[in-house]
FIVOLUM-503198 format. One record per residue: residue number from 1; x, y, z of N, C-alpha, C in turn. Coordinates in Angstrom, 3 decimals. Layout:
(NUM; (X; Y; Z); (X; Y; Z); (X; Y; Z)),
...
! end
This chain:
(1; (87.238; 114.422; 142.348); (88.660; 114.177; 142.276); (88.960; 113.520; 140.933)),
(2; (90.227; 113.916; 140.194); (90.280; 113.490; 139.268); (91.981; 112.963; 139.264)),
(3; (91.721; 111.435; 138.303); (93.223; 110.906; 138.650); (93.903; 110.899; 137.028)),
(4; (94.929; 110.792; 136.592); (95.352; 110.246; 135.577); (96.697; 109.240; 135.667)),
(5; (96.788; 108.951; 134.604); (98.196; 108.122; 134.335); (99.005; 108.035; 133.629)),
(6; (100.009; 107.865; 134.648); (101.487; 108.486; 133.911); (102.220; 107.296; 133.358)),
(7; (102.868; 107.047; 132.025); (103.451; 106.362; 131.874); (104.925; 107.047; 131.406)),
(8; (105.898; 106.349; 132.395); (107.379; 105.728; 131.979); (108.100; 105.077; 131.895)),
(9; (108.198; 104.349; 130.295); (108.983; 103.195; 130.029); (107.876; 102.606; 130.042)),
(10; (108.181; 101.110; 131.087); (107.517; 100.164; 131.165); (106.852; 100.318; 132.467)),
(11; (106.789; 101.328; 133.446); (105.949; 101.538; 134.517); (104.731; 102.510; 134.416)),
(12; (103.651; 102.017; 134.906); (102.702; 102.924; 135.184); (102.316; 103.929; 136.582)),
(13; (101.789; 105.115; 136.512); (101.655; 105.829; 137.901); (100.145; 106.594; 137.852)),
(14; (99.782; 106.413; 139.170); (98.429; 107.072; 139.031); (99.137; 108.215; 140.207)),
(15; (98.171; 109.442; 139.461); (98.179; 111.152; 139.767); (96.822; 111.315; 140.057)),
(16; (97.207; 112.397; 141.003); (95.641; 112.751; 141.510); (95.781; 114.734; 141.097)),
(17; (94.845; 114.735; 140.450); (95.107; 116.064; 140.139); (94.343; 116.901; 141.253)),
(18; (94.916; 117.953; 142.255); (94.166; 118.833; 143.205); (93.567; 119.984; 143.056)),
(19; (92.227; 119.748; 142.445); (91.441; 120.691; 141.214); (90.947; 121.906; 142.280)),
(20; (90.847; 121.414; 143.461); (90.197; 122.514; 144.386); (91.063; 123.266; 145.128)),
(21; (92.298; 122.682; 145.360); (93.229; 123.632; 145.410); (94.165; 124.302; 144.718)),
(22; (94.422; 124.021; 143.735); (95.338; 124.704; 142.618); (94.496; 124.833; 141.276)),
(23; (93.202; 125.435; 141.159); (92.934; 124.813; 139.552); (93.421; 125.446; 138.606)),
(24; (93.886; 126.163; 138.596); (94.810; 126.847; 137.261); (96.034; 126.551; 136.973)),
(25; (96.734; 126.007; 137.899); (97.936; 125.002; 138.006); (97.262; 123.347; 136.763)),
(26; (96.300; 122.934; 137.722); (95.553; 121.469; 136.777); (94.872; 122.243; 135.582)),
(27; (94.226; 123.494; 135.023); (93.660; 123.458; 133.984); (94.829; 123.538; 132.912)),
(28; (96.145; 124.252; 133.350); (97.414; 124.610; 132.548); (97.877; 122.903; 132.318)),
(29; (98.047; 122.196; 133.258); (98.468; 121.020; 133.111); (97.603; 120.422; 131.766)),
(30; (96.470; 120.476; 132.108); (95.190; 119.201; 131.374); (95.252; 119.936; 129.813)),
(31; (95.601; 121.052; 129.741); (96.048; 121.596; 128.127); (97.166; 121.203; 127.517)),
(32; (97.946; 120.992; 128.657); (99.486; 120.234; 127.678); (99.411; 118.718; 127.510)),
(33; (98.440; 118.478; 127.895); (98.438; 116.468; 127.404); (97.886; 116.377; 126.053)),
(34; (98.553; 115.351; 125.686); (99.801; 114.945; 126.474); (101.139; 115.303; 126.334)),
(35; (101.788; 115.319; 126.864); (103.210; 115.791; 127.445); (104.208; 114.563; 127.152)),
(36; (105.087; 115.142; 126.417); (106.236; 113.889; 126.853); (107.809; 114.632; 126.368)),
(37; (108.614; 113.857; 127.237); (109.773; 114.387; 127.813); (110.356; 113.088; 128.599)),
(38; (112.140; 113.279; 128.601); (112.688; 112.471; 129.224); (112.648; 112.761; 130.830)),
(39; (112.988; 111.410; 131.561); (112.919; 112.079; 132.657); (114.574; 111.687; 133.110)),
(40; (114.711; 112.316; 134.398); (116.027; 111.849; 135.316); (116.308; 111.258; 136.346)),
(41; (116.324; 110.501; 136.632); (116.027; 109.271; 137.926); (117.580; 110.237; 138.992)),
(42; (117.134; 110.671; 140.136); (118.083; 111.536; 141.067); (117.717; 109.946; 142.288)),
(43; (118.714; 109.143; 142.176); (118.565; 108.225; 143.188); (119.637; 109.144; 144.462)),
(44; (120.766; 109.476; 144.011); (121.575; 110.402; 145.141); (120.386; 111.342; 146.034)),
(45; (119.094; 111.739; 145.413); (118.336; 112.742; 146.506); (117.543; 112.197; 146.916)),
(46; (117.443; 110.570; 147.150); (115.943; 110.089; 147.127); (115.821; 109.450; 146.186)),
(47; (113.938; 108.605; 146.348); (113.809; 107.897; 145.387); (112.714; 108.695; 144.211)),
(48; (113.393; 109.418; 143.049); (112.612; 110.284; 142.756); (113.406; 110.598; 141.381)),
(49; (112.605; 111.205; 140.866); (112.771; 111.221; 139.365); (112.408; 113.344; 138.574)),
(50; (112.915; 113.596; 137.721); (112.409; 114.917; 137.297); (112.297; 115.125; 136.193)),
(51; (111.455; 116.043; 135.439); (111.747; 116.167; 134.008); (112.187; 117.569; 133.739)),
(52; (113.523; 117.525; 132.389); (114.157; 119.001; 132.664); (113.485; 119.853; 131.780)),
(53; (113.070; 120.664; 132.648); (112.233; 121.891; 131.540); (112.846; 122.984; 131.059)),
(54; (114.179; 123.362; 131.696); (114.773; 124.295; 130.825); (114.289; 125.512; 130.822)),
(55; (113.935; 126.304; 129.722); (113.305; 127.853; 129.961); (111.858; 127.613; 129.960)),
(56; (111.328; 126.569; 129.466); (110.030; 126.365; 129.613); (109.036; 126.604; 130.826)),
(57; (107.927; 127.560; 130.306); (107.436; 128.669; 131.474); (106.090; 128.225; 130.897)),
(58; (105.325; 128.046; 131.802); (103.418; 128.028; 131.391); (103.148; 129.558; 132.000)),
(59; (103.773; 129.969; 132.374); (103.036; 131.205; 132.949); (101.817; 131.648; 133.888)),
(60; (101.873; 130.842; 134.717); (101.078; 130.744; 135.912); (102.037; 131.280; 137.218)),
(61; (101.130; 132.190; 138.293); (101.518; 131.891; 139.566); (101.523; 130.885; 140.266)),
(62; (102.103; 130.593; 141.772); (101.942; 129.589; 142.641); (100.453; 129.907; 143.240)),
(63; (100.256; 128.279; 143.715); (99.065; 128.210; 143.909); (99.139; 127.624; 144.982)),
(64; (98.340; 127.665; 146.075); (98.378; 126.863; 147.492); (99.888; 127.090; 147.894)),
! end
């Protein structure tokens, strides 16, 4: 299992990447780090946050 960490702002987050079920989803991921982008705090849907990607496509199918 492999974890990383996310930083925004002044908070930190640990990720667990799910290598055995999606790995081409995590190998596409582990090529774009690091990554950075604003994010959007959606408190109206929950406590949860997104980042806008726009037309931005990695070009992968769904996985699991």
């Amino acid at each position: 299992m492999q974890f990383l960490s996310i930083n925004a702002g002044p908070f930190v987050f640990k990720a667990r990447l799910e290598l055995e079920q999606a790995p081409k989803t995590c190998a596409r991921f582990l090529e774009m780090l690091p990554f950075k982008n604003k994010t959007i705090h959606s408190r109206w849907s929950g406590e949860a946050v997104w980042v806008p990607m726009g037309e931005f496509d990695v070009d992968l199918n769904f996985e699991n």
